[in-house]
C-alpha positions in Angstrom: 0.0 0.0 0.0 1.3 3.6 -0.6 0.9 6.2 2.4 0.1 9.9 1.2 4.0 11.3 1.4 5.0 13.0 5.6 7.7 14.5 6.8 10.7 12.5 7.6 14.0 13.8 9.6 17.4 14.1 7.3 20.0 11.4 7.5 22.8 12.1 9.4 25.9 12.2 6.6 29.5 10.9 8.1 32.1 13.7 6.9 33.6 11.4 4.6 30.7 11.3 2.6 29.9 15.2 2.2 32.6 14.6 -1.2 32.3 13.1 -4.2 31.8 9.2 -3.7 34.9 6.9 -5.1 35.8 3.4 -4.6 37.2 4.2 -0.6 33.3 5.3 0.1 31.9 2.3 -1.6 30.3 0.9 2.0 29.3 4.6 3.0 27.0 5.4 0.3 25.9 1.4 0.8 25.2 2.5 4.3 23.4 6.0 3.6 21.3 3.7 1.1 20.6 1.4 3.3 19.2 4.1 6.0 17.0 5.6 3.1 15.5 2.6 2.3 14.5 1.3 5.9 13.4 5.3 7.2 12.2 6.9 4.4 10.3 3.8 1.8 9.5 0.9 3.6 8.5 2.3 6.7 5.9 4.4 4.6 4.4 1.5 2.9 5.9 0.1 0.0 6.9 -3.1 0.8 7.8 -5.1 -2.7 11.6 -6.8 -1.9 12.6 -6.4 -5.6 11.3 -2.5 -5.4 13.1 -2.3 -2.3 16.7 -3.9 -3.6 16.3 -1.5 -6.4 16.4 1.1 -4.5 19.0 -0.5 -2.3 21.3 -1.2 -6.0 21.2 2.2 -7.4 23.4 4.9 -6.3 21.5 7.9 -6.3 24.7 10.1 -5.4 25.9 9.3 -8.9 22.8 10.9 -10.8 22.9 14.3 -8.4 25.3 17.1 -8.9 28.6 17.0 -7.4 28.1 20.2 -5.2 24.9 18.3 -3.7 26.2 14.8 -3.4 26.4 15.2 0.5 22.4 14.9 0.2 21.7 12.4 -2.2 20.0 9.8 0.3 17.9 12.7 2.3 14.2 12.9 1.6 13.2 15.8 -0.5 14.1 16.1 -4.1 17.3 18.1 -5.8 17.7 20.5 -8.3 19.7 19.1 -11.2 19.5 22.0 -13.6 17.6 23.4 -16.3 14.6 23.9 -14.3 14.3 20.0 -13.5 15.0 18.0 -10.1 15.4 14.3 -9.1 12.5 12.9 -7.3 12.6 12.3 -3.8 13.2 8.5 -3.0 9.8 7.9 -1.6 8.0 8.8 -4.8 11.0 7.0 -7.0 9.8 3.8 -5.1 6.2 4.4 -4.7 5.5 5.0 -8.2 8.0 1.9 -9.4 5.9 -0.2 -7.0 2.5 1.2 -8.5 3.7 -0.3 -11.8 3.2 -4.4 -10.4 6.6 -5.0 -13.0 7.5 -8.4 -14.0 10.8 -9.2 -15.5 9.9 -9.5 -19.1 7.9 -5.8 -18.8 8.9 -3.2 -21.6 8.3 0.0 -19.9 8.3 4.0 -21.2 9.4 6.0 -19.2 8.3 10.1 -20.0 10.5 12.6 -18.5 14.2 11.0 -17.8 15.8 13.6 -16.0 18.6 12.6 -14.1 18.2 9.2 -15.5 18.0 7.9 -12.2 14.2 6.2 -12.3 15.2 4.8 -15.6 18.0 3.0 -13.6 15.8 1.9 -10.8 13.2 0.3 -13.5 16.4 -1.5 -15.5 17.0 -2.8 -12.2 13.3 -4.7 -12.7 12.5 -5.5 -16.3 14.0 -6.1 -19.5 13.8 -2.8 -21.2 13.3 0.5 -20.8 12.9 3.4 -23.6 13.2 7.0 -22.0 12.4 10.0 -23.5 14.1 13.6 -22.2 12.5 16.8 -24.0 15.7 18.8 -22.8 18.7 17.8 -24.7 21.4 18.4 -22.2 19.4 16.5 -19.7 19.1 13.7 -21.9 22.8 13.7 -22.9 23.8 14.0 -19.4 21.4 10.7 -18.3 22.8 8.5 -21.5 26.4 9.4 -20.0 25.2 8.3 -16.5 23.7 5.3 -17.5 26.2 3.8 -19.6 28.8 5.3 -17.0 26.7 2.5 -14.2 26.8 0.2 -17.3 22.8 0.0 -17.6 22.3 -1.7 -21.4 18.9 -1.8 -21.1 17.9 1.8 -21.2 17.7 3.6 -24.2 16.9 7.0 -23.9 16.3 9.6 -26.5 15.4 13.6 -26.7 12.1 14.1 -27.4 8.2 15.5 -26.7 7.0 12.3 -24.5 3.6 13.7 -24.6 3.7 11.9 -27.9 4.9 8.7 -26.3 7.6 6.1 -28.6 5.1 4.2 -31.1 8.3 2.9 -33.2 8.2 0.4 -29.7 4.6 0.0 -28.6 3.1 -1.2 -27.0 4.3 -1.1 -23.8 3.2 -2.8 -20.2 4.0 0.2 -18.2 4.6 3.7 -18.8 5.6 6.3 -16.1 5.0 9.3 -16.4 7.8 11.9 -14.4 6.5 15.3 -14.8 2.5 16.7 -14.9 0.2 17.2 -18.0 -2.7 18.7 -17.7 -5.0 15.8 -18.4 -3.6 11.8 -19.3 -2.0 12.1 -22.7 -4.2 10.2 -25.2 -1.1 8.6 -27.3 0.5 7.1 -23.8 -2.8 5.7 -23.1 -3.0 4.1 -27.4 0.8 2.9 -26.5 -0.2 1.2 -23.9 -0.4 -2.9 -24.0 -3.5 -4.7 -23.0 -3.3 -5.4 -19.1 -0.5 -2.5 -18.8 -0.4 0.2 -16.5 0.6 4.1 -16.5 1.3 6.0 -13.3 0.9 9.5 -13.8 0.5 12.7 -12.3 -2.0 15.0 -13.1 -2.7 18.3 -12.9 -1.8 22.1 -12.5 0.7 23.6 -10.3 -1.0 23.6 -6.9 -3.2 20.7 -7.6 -1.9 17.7 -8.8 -2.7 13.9 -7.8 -0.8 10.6 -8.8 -3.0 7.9 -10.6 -2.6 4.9 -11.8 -4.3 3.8 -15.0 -5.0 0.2 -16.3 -6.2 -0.7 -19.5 -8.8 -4.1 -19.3 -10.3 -5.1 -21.9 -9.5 -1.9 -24.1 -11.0 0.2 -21.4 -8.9 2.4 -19.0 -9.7 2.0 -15.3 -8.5 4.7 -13.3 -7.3 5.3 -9.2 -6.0 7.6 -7.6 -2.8 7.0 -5.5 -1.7 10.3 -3.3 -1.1 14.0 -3.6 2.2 15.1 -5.5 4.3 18.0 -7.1 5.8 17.5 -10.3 7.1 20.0 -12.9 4.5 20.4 -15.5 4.9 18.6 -18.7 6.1 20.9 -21.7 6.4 20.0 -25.0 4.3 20.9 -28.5 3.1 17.5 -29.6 -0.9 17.4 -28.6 -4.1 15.4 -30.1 
């Protein structure tokens, strides 16, 4: 079950890992992970073991920027540039756990970011396809991926409101940043049985559902209360 998101104290950070991580800090970020995991995810709710040894796997310190390393494993998002953040563990596991992935899933993934949900989902299924609308984001996640040696995201610039159709259908698409309303193509891409966890909304108002597609028709929940940047792009019905 997910819990609507509360506020959870800061981890403490040992001084030697306020600098960039290397092979000497290996077990410290392990550590800090570690602590995220058990205070800030699965004490909230979401307890799937594979969602929860993603999270465990990937180091988040390596997606953030250098001069913010020192938080990587605290609760709250961080700015990574251009406008965009990384999402807050909690809502990195939360939504990943909304999906109900098997192995063999192909999942789209709209908004990469960072890159660092597309590394917890390659953690979990087979492929992922990610699409960035900001170049130098998208750039900067390809290098991070294939830096962490993940050879089963491909990620490309590009409006995601749109969605990939070159490789739908897909079993799962998540959705990292707010439209207005569910995109109709992403909904069309979508396989029979799959889901799409999305937020929705304007700037003050936005909740996080989860859509399933049975029997061609689209069943819609809601999950909790978010923020997410709004979705830009010009590709519309």
């Amino acid at each position: 079950m997910i819990r609507r998101m509360m506020a959870v104290l800061p981890l403490s950070l040992c001084a030697s890992c306020t600098e960039q991580g290397g092979a000497g800090r290996t077990a410290e970020w392990a550590a800090l992970r570690e602590a995220m995991v058990n205070r800030q995810i699965e004490q909230r709710g979401v307890t799937n073991a594979y969602v929860l040894a993603a999270m465990r796997s990937v180091p988040r310190h390596e997606f953030v920027p250098e001069r913010l390393r020192a938080s990587s494993y605290e609760d709250h998002p961080l700015p990574i540039g251009l406008g965009q953040t990384i999402s807050q563990p909690f809502i990195v596991a939360a939504m990943t756990d909304a999906l109900s992935l098997k192995p063999t899933d192909k999942v789209l993934e709209i908004g990469t970011g960072s890159g660092y949900q597309a590394a917890v989902l390659a953690e979990l299924v087979s492929n992922v396809y990610s699409i960035e609308i900001v170049a130098e984001l998208a750039d900067r996640a390809k290098a991070t991926l294939s830096h962490l040696h993940y050879t089963n995201v491909i990620v490309k610039t590009g409006d995601g409101y749109a969605g990939w159709p070159e490789h739908a259908p897909f079993d799962a698409i998540i959705v990292t940043c707010a439209p207005d309303a569910i995109p109709k193509p992403l909904t069309d891409q979508l396989a029979e049985g799959g889901r799409i966890v999305i937020p929705v909304g304007g700037s003050f108002g936005q909740e996080l559902v989860r859509v399933t597609k049975h029997g061609g028709k689209l069943v819609q929940e809601r999950l909790m209360g978010v923020v997410f940047v709004p979705m830009t792009g010009k590709a519309r019905d």
